[in-house]
C-alpha positions as CSV (number, residue, x, y, z in Angstrom):
1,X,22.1,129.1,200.7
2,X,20.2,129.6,197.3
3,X,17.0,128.1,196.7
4,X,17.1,124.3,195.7
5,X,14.8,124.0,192.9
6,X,14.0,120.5,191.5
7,X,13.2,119.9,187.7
8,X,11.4,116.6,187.3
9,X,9.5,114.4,184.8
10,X,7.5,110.9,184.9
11,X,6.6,108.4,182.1
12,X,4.2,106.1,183.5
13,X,2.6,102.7,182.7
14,X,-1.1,102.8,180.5
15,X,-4.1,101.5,182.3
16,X,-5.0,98.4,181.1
17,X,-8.6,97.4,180.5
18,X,-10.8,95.0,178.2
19,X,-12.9,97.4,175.6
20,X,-15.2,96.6,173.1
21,X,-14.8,99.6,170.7
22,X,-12.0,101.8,169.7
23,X,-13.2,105.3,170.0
24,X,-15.3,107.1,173.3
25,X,-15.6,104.1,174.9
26,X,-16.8,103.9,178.5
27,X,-14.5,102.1,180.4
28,X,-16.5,100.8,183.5
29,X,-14.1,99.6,186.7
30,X,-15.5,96.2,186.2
31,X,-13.3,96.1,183.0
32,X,-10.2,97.2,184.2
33,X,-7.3,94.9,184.4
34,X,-4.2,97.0,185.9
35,X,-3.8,100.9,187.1
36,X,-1.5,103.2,185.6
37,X,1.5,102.9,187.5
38,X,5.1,105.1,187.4
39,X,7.5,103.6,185.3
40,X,10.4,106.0,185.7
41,X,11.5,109.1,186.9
42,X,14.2,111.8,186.3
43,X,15.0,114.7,187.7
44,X,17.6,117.1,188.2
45,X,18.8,120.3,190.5
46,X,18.3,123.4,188.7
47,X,22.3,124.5,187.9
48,X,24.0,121.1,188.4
49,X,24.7,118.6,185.6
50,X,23.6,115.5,187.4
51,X,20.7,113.8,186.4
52,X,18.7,111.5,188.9
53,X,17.2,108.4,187.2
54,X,14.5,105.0,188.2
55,X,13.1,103.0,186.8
56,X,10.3,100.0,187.5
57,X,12.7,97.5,185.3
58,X,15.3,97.7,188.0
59,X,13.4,98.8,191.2
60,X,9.7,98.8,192.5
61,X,7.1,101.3,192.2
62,X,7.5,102.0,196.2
63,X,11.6,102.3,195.7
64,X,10.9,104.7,192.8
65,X,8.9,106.8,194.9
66,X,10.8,106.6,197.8
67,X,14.0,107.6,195.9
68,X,11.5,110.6,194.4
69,X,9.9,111.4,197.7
70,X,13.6,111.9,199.1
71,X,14.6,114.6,196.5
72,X,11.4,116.4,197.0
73,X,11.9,116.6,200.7
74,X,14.9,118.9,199.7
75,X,13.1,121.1,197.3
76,X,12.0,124.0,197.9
77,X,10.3,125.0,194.5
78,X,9.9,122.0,192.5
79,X,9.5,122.1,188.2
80,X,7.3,120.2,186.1
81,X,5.7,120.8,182.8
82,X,1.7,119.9,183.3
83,X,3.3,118.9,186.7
84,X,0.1,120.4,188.9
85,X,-2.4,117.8,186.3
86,X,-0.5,114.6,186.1
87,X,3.6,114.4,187.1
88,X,3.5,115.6,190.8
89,X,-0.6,114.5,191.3
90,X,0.6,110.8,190.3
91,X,3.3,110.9,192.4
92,X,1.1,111.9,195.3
93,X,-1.6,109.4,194.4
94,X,1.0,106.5,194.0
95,X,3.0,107.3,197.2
96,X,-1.0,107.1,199.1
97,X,-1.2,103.6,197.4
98,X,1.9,102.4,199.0
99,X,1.9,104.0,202.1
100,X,4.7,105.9,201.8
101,X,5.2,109.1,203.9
102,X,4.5,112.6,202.9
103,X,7.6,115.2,202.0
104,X,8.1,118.5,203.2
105,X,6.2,120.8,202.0
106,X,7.4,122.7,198.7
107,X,6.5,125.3,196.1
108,X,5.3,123.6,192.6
109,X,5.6,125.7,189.4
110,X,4.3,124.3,186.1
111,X,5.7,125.6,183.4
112,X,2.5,124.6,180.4
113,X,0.2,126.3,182.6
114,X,3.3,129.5,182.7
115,X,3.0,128.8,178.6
116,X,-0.3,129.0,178.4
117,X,-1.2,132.0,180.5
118,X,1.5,134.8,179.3
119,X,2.1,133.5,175.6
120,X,0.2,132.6,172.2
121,X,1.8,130.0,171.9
122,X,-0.2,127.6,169.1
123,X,0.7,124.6,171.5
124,X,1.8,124.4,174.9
125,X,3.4,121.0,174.5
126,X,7.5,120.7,175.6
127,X,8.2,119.5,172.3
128,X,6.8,122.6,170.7
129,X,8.0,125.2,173.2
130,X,12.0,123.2,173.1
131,X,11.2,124.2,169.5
132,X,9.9,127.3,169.1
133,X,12.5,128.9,172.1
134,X,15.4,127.4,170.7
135,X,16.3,124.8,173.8
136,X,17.6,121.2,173.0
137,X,14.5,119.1,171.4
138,X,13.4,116.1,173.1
139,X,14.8,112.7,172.1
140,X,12.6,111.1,169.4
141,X,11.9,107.5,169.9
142,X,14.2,105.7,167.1
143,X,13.8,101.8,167.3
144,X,10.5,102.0,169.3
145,X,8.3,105.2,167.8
146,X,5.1,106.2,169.6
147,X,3.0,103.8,171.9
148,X,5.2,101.3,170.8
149,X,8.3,101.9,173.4
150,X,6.1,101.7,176.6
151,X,4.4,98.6,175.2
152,X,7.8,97.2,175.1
153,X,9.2,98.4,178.3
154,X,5.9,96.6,180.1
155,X,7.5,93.6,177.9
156,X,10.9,94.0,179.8
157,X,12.3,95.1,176.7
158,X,15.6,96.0,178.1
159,X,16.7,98.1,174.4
160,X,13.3,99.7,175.0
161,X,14.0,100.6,179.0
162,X,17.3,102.3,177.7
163,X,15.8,104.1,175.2
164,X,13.0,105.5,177.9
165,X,16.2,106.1,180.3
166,X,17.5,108.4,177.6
167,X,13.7,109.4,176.3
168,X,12.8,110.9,180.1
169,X,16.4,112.6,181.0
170,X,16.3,114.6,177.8
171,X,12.9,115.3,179.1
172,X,14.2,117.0,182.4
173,X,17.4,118.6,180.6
174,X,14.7,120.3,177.8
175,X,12.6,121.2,180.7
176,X,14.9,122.8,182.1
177,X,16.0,125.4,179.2
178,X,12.4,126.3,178.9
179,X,12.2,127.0,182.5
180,X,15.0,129.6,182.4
181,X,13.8,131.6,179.3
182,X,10.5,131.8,180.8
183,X,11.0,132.5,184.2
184,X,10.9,136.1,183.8
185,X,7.6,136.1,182.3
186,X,6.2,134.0,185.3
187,X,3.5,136.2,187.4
188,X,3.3,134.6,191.1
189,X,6.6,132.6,191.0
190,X,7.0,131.5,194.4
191,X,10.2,133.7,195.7
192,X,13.8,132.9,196.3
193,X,14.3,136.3,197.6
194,X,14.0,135.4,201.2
195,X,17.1,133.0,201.1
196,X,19.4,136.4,200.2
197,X,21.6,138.3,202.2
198,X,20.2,140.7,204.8
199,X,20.1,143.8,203.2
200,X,20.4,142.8,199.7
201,X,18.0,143.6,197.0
202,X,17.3,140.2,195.3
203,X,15.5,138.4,192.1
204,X,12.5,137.2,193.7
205,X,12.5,134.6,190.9
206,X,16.1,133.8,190.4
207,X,17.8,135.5,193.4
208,X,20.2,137.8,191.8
209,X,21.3,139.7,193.7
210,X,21.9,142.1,190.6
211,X,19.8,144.5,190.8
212,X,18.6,147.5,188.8
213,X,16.6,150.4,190.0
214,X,14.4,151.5,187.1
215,X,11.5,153.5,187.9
216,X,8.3,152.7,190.2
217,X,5.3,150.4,190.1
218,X,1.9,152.3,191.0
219,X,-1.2,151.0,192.5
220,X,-3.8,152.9,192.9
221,X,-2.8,154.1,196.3
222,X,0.7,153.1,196.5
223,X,4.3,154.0,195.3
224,X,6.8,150.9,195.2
225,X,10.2,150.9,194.0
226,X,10.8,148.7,191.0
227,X,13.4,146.9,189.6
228,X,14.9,145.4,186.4
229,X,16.6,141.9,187.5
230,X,20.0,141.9,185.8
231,X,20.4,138.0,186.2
232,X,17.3,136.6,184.6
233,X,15.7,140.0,183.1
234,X,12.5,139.7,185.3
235,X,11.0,142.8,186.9
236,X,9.7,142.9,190.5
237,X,8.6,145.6,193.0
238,X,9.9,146.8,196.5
239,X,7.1,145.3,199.7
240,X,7.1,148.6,201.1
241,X,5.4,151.8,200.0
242,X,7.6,154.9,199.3
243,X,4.3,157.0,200.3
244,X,4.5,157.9,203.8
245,X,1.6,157.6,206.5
246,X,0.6,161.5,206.3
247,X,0.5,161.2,202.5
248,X,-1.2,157.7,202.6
249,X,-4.1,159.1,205.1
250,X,-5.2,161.4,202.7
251,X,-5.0,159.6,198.9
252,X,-8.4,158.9,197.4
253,X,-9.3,156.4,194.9
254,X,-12.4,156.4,192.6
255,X,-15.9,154.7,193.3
256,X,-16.8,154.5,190.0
C-alpha cells in the first residue's frame, strides 16, 4: 500500500481588535474583540481527483476540525505550503481550544520552506511559484478582490462563501503541481520507501519502484550505491556501505 500523502490548505478568520492607528500598532489583549478562527478547509489525496471541502458558513469550527483531524489521522506525510508556520500550527492550536483529540502521528513537508532553501526564487509565495513553474495559477478573487471577500464571508455573504469554496480548492489543486515538480529537489523528504515491496529498490520520495543504477555517492569513509529515480527524477543512495568491514577498519579521514 503506497504512502497516503495529504495536500491541504486553510483560510481563516482575521483577529478582530479596537486600534487607534493604522500602521505598527501595539495591539494589547485588553483590545481584542475575537481570535482568528478557521474558516475553511480543503484538502485532497495526492493522485485522486477528489477534493475535501468545510466551511464555518455551514458547519462549526469543532466540526471543521473534526472533519480535518479525521483525514490527517490517515496521512502519513501531510503537504502544506508555509504549513509548519500557520496551516497545520492553527489547526493544532484550534483543535487544543475545542478539545478535540490528537491524530496519529504524521510526517509534515512544507513546500515554501522546500522553495526557499534549494531555489532563488525572488518570492516563495504559491502564486509566484504556480507561476514561475508553469502549474495552474490560483483563482483570483473576481466579485470580492483582496480583504474584501473574507470581510464578506464573516458577513454570511453566501456569493462570497462560494467564491472562498472555489478560492481555497484551487489552492490545494495548485499546491499540489508545485509539490510534484519539486519533490525531487527536496533534501530530508520523509520516505515512502518503506511501504515497497520486499526486495525492491524504491523512490524514497515518490516510491517508484523504477529505479536506475547510476554511479555511487561517497562520504568520506563510505561507498553507497546511488540511484537516478525514473518516476519523479530524484536521486537517492543505498543504506548500506559497499566497503566491507576489513576495508572499513583501515580507511583514514583527515584531522585537518
Amino acid at each position: 500500500m503506497p504512502a497516503r500523502i495529504l495536500i491541504l490548505d486553510i483560510e481563516t478568520a482575521p483577529n478582530l481588535a479596537y486600534v487607534w492607528r493604522f500602521f505598527k500598532e501595539n495591539v494589547s489583549l485588553d483590545q481584542l474583540q475575537e481570535h482568528s478562527n478557521i474558516l475553511s478547509v480543503a484538502a485532497k489525496w495526492l493522485g485522486e481527483k477528489r477534493v475535501y471541502y468545510w466551511g464555518t458558513d455551514k458547519h462549526t469550527e469543532a466540526e471543521v476540525l473534526a472533519y480535518t483531524n479525521k483525514l490527517l489521522d490517515e496521512a502519513d506525510i501531510v503537504v502544506a505550503h508555509n504549513g509548519d508556520h500557520f496551516d497545520m500550527a492553527k489547526i493544532r492550536g484550534r483543535s487544543l481550544v475545542h478539545g478535540l483529540d490528537l491524530p496519529s502521528p504524521y510526517k509534515q513537508i512544507d513546500t515554501w520552506k522546500i522553495a526557499k532553501r534549494e531555489f532563488g526564487f525572488d518570492s516563495n509565495s504559491l502564486a509566484y511559484l504556480a507561476d514561475v513553474l508553469g502549474c495552474s495559477p490560483k483563482t483570483k478573487h473576481k466579485e470580492f478582490p483582496g480583504f474584501e471577500l473574507w470581510a464578506e464571508c464573516l458577513k454570511g455573504n453566501k456569493r462570497a462563501w462560494k467564491e472562498l469554496c472555489l478560492y481555497n480548492k484551487q489552492d490545494v489543486l495548485t499546491l499540489e503541481e508545485i509539490y510534484v515538480k519539486i519533490r525531487p529537489y527536496a533534501r530530508n523528504h520523509p520516505s515512502v520507501s518503506a511501504v515497497g515491496e520486499p526486495g525492491e529498490v524504491t523512490c524514497p520520495k515518490c516510491g517508484s519502484t523504477d529505479q536506475k543504477k547510476r554511479g555511487h555517492y561517497y562520504t568520506n569513509t563510505q561507498k553507497y550505491q546511488r540511484y537516478k529515480c525514473m518516476g519523479c527524477g530524484g536521486w537517492h543512495r543505498a543504506r548500506f556501505t559497499e566497503y566491507p568491514k576489513e576495508h572499513r577498519r583501515i580507511l583514514t579521514v583527515s584531522t585537518g
